[in-house]
C-alpha positions in Angstrom: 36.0 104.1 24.2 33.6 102.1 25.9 29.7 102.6 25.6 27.4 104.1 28.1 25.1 102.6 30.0 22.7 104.3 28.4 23.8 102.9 25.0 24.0 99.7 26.4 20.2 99.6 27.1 19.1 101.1 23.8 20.9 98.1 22.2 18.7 95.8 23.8 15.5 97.4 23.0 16.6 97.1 19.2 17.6 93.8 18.9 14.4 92.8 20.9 12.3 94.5 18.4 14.2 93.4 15.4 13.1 90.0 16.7 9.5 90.7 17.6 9.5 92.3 13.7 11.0 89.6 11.8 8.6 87.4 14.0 5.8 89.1 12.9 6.8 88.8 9.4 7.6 85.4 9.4 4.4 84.4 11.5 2.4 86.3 8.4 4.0 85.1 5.8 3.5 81.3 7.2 -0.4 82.0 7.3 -1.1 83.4 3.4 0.3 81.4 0.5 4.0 80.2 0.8 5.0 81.0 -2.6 8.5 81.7 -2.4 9.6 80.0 0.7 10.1 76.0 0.0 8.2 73.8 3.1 10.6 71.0 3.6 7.9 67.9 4.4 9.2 65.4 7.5 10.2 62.2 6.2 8.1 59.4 6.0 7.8 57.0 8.7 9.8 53.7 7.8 7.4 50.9 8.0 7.1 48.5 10.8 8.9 45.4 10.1 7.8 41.7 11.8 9.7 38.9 11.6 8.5 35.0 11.5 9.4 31.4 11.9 9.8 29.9 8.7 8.6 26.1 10.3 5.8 27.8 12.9 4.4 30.8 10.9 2.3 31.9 14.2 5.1 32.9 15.8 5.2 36.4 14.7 8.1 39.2 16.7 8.7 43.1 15.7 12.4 42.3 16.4 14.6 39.7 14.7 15.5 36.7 16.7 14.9 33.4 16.9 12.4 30.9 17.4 10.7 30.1 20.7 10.1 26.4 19.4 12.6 25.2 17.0 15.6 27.7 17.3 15.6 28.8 14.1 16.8 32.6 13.0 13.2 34.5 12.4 12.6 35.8 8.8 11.2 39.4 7.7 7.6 39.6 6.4 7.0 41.5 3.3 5.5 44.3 3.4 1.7 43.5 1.9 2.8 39.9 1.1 0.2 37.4 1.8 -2.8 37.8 4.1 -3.6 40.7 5.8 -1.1 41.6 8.7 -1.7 40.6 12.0 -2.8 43.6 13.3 -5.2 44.4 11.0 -6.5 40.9 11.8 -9.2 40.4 15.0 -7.4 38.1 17.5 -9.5 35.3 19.0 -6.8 34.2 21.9 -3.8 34.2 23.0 -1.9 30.7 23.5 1.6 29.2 24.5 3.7 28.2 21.9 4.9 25.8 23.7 2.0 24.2 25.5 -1.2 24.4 23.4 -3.8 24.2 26.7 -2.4 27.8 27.9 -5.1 30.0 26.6 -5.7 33.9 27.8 -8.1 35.9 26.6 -5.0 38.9 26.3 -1.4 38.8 25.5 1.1 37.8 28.1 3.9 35.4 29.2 3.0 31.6 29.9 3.9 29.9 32.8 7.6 29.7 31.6 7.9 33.1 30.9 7.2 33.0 27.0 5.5 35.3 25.0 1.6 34.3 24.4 0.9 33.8 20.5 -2.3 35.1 18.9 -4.6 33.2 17.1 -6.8 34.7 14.6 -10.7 34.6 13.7 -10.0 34.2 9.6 -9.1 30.6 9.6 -11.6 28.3 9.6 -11.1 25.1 12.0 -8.3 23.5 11.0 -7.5 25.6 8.5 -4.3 27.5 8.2 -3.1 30.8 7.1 0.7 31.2 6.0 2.1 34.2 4.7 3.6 33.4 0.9 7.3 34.2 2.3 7.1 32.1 4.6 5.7 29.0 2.7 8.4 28.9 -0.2 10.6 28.7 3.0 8.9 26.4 4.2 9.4 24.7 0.8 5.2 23.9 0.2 4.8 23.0 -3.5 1.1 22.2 -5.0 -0.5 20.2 -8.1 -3.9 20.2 -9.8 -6.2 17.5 -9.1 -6.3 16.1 -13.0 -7.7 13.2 -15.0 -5.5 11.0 -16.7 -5.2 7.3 -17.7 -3.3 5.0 -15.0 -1.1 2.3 -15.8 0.9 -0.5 -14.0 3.5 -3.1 -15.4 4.1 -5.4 -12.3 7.6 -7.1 -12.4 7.6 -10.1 -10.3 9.2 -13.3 -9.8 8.2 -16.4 -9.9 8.8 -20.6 -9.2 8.1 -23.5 -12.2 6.0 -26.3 -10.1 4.4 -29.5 -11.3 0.6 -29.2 -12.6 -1.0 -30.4 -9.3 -3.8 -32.5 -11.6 -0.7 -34.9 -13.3 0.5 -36.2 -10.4 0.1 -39.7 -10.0 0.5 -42.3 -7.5 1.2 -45.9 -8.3 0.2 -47.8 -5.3 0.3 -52.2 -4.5 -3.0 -53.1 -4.8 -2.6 -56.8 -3.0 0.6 -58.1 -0.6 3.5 -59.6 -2.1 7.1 -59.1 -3.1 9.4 -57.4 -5.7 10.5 -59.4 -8.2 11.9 -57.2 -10.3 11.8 -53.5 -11.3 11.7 -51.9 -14.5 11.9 -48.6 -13.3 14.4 -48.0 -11.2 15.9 -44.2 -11.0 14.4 -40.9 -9.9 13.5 -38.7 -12.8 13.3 -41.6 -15.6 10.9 -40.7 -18.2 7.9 -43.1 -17.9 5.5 -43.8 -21.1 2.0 -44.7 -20.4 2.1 -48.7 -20.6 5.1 -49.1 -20.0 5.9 -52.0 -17.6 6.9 -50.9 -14.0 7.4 -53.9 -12.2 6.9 -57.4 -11.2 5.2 -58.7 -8.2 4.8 -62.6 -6.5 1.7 -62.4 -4.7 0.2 -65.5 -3.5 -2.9 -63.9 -3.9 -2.5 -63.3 -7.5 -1.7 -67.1 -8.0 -4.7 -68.3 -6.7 -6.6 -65.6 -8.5 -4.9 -66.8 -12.1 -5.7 -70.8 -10.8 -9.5 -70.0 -9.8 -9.7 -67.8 -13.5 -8.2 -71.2 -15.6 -10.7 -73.4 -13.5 -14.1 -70.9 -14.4 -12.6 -71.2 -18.0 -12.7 -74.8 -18.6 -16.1 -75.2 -16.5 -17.7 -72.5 -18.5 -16.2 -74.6 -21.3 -17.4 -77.7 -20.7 -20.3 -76.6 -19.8 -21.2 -74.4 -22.5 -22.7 -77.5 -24.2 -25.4 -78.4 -21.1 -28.6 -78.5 -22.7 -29.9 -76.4 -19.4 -29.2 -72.8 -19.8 -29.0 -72.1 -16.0 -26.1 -74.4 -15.6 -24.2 -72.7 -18.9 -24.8 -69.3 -18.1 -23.8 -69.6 -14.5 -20.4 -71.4 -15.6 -20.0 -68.4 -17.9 -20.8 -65.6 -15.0 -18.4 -67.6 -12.7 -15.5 -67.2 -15.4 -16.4 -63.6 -16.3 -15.8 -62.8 -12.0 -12.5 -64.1 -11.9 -11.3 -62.2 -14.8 -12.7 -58.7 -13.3 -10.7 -59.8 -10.1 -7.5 -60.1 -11.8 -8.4 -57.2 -13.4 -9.1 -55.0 -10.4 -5.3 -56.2 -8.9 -3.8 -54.4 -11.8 -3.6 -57.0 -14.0 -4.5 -55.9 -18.0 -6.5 -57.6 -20.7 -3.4 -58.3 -22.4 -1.7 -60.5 -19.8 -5.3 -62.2 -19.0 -5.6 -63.2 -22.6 -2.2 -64.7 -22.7 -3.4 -66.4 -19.8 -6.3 -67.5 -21.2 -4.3 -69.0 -24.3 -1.3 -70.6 -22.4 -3.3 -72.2 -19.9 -0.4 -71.8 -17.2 -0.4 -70.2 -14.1 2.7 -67.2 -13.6 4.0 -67.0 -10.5 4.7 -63.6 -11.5 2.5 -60.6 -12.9 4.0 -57.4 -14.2 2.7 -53.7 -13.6 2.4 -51.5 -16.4 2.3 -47.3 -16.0 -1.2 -46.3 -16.2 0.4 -42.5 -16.7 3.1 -40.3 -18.7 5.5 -38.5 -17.1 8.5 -38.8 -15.3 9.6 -40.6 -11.5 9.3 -37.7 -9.0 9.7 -40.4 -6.7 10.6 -44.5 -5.9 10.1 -45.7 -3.0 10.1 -49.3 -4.0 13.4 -51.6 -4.2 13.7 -54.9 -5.6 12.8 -57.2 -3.1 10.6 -55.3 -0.8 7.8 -56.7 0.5 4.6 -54.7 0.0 1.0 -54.4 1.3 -2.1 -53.5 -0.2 -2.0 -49.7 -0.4 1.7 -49.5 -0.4 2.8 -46.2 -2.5 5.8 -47.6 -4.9 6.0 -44.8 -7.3 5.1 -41.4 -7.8 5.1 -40.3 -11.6 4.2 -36.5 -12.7 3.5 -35.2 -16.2 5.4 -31.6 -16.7 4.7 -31.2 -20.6 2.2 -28.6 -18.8 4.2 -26.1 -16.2 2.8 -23.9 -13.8 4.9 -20.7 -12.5 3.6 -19.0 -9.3 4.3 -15.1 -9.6 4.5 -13.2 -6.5 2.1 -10.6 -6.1 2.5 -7.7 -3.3 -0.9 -6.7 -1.7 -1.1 -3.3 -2.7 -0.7 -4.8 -6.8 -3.7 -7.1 -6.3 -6.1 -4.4 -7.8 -4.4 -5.1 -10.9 -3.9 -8.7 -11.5 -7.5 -10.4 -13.1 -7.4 -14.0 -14.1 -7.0 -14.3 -17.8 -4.7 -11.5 -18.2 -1.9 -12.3 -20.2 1.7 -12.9 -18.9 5.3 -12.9 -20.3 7.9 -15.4 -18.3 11.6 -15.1 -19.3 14.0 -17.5 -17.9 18.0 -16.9 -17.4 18.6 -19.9 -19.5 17.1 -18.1 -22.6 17.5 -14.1 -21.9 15.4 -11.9 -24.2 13.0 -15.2 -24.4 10.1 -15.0 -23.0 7.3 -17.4 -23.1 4.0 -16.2 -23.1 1.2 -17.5 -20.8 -1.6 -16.1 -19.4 -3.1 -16.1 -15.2 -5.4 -18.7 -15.0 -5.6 -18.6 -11.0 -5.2 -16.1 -7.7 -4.8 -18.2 -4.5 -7.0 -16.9 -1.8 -4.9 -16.4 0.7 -1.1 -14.6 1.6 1.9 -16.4 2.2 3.3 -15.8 5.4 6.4 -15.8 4.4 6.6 -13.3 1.9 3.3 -11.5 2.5 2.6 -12.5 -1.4 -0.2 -14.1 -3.5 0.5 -16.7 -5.7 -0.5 -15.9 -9.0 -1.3 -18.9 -10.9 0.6 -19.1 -14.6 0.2 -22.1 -17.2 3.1 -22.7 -20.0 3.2 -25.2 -22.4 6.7 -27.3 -21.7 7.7 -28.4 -25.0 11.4 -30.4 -24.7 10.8 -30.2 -21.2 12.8 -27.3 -21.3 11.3 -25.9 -18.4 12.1 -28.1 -15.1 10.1 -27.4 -11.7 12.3 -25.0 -9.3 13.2 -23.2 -11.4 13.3 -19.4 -10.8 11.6 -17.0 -13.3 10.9 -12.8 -14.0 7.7 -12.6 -14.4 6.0 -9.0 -16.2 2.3 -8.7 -16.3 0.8 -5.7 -18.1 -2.3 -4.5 -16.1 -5.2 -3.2 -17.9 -5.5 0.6 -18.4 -7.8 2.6 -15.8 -9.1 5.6 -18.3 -10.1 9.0 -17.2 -9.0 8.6 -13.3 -8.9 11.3 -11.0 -5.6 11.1 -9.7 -3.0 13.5 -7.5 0.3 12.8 -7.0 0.7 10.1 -4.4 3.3 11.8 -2.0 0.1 14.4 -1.8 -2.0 12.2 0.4 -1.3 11.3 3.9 -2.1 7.8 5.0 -3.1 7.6 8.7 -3.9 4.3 8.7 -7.7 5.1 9.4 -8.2 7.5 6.8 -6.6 9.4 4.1 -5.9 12.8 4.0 -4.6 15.8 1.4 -3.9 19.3 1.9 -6.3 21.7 -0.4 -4.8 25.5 -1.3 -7.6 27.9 -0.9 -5.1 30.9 -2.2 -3.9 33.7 -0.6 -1.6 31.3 2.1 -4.5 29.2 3.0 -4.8 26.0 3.5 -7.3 23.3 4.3 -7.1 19.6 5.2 -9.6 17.3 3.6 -10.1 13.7 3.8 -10.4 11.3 0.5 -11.3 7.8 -0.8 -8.4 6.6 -3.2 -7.8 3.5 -5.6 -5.6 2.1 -7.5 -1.7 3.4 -7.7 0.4 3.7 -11.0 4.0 3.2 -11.6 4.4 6.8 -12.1 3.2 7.5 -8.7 0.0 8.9 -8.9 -3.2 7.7 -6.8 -6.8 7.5 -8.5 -9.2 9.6 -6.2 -12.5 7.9 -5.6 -14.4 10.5 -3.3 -13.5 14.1 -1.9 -12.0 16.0 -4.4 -12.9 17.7 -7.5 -10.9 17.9 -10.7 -8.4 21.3 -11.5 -8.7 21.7 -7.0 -4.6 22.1 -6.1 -3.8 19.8 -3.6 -0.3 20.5 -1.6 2.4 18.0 -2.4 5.5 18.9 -0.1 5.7 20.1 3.4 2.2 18.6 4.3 3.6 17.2 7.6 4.2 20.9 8.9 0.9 21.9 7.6 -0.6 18.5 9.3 0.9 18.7 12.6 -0.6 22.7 12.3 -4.1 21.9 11.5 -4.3 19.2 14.3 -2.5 22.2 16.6 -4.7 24.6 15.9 -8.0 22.0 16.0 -6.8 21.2 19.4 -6.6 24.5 20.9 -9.8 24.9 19.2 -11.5 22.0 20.9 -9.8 23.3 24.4 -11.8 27.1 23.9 -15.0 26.3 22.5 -17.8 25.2 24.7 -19.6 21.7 23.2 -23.0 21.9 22.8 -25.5 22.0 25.7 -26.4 18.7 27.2 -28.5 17.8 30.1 -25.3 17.7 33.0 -25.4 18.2 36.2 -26.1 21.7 37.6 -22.8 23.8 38.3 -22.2 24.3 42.1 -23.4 27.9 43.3 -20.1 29.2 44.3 -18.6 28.8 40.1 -18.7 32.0 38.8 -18.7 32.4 35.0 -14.8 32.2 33.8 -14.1 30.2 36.6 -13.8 27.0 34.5 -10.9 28.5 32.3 -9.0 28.7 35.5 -9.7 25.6 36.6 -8.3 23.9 33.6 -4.8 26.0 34.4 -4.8 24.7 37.2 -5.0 21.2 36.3 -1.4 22.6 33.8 0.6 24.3 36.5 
């Protein structure tokens, strides 16, 4: 049977009011104390997540990606890690990434379309802020500036030579010829008096003849019952025997002279040294002249070794430090000497200084040329300030080190050093202060950073006022920022 129309329309009126009741109810039991009806709370927000560039930390993107600048896949920032977030940070300008001298006072797109970076207010110039996730990626380690005692052992090589003061020259002091030679091979051991050489001289001949002739004057006249005439005979003789004496000739063949009474057409050389014949010019034969160089004769019971020294060792070799020279003749030998000279000047060669060393030669063991390892132990520097040395970054000018303020900033600050050790620290002279942590890796990125950041710096700051020339009329203020983009487009 099918309902009424009637019915039909008393329906409705009861399911409308059924839903105004249970409206009501509902709507008054939402207003007093939900007791026995559970409010389900809406779930938390998830937080925001940024993402980074592990090699330029200012690059900073709410979606993951990759890097404007290098490429590389951008890295998610902790949550709370590091300094505060960017937003919570005040944001000085907006820059390029790519070109440093685009600056807006808002965010945008540079000139090639890229999104504008901030820059924040926290860091100081040149300073930099790097969020703790990102610098272990970035692999930044740091040390404390400590004291400790430096020390160097310099292993060098170095050349046997002759000592320069026994070297002698035996030189023709009058012309003649060479009758004979004694000595007659390079490297023959010479002893002092021993006889060299014979020599004709004319000169010499008549010098022997005018000495016999003074003789038996002085002789015969020694009797003269005037003094003058005796003592002049006498002063005559005693001329002519300094004259043979000054050609080379020695009391011992002068008195044989004297005795025998018989003019030689030869006289002999004796070696007014010890040592051995470095070199012999002279053959049997030759003529001379006065001057001529016959031999050359050097002593080598003395040595000297010349050890190499690099510049950057020079702080630590002192004359009078002691020295040990081994030899490949005799390994596990050494002789000990000690620096008794430091040439002033650098081979060009070998961009070295010769450091003089003196060894006693007994045998003659030790012959000049020869090659020899040469260790030096360099006095102890106590109590340095030191850093490790791949900490500091040489410009060339000056010398600089990263400093680790905490909380992912950094500083750059430049320093005095000194000396180097072998174990690779650097003594501090000036600019830092002992248990300060100075960065030791990654410096490079931080470097090429601070001088980024200083530049931009330089670019948005105004210098201070200076008398200049008035600015034209028609320059509004901000006009100048626009300017300088134009001089970039």
């Amino acid at each position: 049977m099918k309902p009424s129309g009637m019915m039909k329309a008393l329906m409705i009126v009861a399911a409308v009011a059924a839903a105004l009741g249970v409206g009501y109810f509902l709507g008054g039991r939402q207003a007093g104390p939900a007791k026995d009806i559970a409010v389900v709370s809406k779930p938390a927000e998830k937080e925001k997540v940024q993402y980074t560039c592990s090699m330029h930390p200012f690059i900073i993107r709410d979606e993951p990606g990759q890097c404007p600048i290098c490429g590389m896949d951008l890295t998610p920032v902790k949550p709370g890690a590091g300094p505060a977030a960017p937003q919570e940070r005040k944001v000085k300008y907006w820059v390029s990434s790519m070109d440093p001298n685009y600056v807006r006072d808002a965010p945008g797109k540079d000139a090639m379309g890229m999104d504008l970076v901030p820059v924040y207010e926290e860091a100081a110039p040149g300073q930099i802020v790097i969020d703790p996730a990102t610098a272990q990626n970035m692999g930044i380690r740091t040390a404390a500036v400590e004291r400790r005692d430096l020390r160097r052992t310099i292993r060098t090589v170095g050349l046997v030579t002759y000592e320069e003061p026994r070297q002698y020259s035996v030189n023709s002091k009058i012309e003649g010829w060479i009758e004979r030679l004694y000595i007659n091979e390079t490297g023959q051991l010479v002893k002092k008096g021993q006889p060299l050489m014979e020599i004709y001289s004319p000169e010499l001949v008549a010098a022997q003849q005018e000495y016999l002739l003074a003789l038996e004057t002085s002789s015969r006249l020694a009797a003269s019952p005037y003094a003058e005439i005796a003592n002049g005979a006498r002063r005559l003789q005693d001329a002519t025997r300094t004259r043979l004496k000054y050609w080379d000739i020695n009391d011992q063949q002068i008195n044989e002279l004297t005795k025998s009474r018989q003019v030689r057409k030869t006289m002999t050389l004796y070696s007014p040294y010890h040592g051995v014949v470095t070199q012999k010019p002279a053959v049997e034969g030759m003529r001379v002249m006065s001057g001529t160089e016959l031999l050359q004769i050097s002593d080598i019971s003395n040595v000297w070794v010349n050890a190499d020294i690099y510049e950057y060792e020079l702080p630590w070799v002192k004359v009078g430090l002691p020295a040990m020279v081994e030899f490949s003749f005799e390994p596990g030998k050494p002789l000990q000497g000690k620096i008794t000279y430091i040439y002033p000047y650098v081979e060009g060669d070998t961009r070295t200084v010769k450091a003089r060393i003196e060894l006693v030669n007994p045998g003659l063991l030790l012959k000049p040329d020869m090659y020899a390892d040469v260790l030096i132990e360099a006095p102890i520097v106590s109590g340095a300030l030191a850093v490790p040395g791949n900490a500091v970054l040489n410009s060339g000018k000056s010398q600089t080190v990263f400093i680790s303020l905490g909380e992912g900033r950094f500083a750059p600050r430049t320093v005095k050093t000194g000396v180097s050790d072998e174990q690779g620290y650097v003594q501090i002279l000036e600019g830092l202060q002992e248990g300060e942590q100075v960065v030791t890796s990654a410096q490079f990125m931080l470097d090429s950073e601070s001088k980024l950041r200083e530049a931009i710096q330089k670019m948005t700051q105004p210098e201070p006022e200076s008398p200049a020339p008035a600015v034209p009329a028609a320059e509004k203020p901000g006009e100048g920022k626009e300017n300088l983009e134009d001089l970039f487009k």
